[in-house]
FIMI-538308 format. One line per field, with one value per residue (C-alpha): x, y, z. Coordinates in steps of 0.2 Angstrom, whole numbers, plus 5000, padded with zeros to 4 digits. Each point is the difference from the previous one (the first is absolute). Layout:
N
px	[X,...] .
py	[Y,...] .
pz	[Z,...] .
***
This chain:
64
px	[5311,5002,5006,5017,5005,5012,5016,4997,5019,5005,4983,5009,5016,4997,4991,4996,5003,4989,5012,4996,5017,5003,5006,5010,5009,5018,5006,5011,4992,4992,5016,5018,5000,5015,5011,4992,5005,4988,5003,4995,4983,4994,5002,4991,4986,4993,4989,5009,4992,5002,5012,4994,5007,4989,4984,4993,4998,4993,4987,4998,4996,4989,4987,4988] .
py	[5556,5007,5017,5000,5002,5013,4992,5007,5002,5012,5010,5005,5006,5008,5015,5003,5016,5016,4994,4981,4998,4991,5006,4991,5002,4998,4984,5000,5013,4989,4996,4998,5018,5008,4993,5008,5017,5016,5002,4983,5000,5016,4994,4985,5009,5007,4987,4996,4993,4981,4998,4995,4979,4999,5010,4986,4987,5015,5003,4980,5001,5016,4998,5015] .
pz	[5321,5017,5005,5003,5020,5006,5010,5017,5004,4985,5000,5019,4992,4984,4995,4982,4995,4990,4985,5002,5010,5017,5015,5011,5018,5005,5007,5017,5010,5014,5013,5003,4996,5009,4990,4983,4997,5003,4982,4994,5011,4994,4982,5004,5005,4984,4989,4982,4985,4997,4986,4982,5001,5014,4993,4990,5014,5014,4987,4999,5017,5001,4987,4997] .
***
């Protein structure tokens, strides 16, 4: 059987974590940003961890 490939586009937007977690980056931080609040932008700035519904299909995608 052959190795298992890595989709490209989800090895760009998630990190795995020391604790076998993934990282993941705000959405809605590219344009049309004078209308967000200051407030809104500088929480979108920190990377979150994905949320547990959507662990099992992240690691589907990132095998290894």
């Amino acid at each position: 059987m052959p190795k298992m490939k890595t989709t490209r586009g989800a090895a760009k937007r998630f990190k795995k974590t020391a604790t076998g977690k993934y990282k993941r980056h705000h959405s809605h931080k590219t344009h049309i940003l004078n209308k967000k609040p200051t407030k809104r932008l500088r929480k979108l700035r920190k990377a979150t961890l994905i949320s547990e519904a959507d662990m099992s299909r992240v690691k589907a995608m990132l095998p290894g």
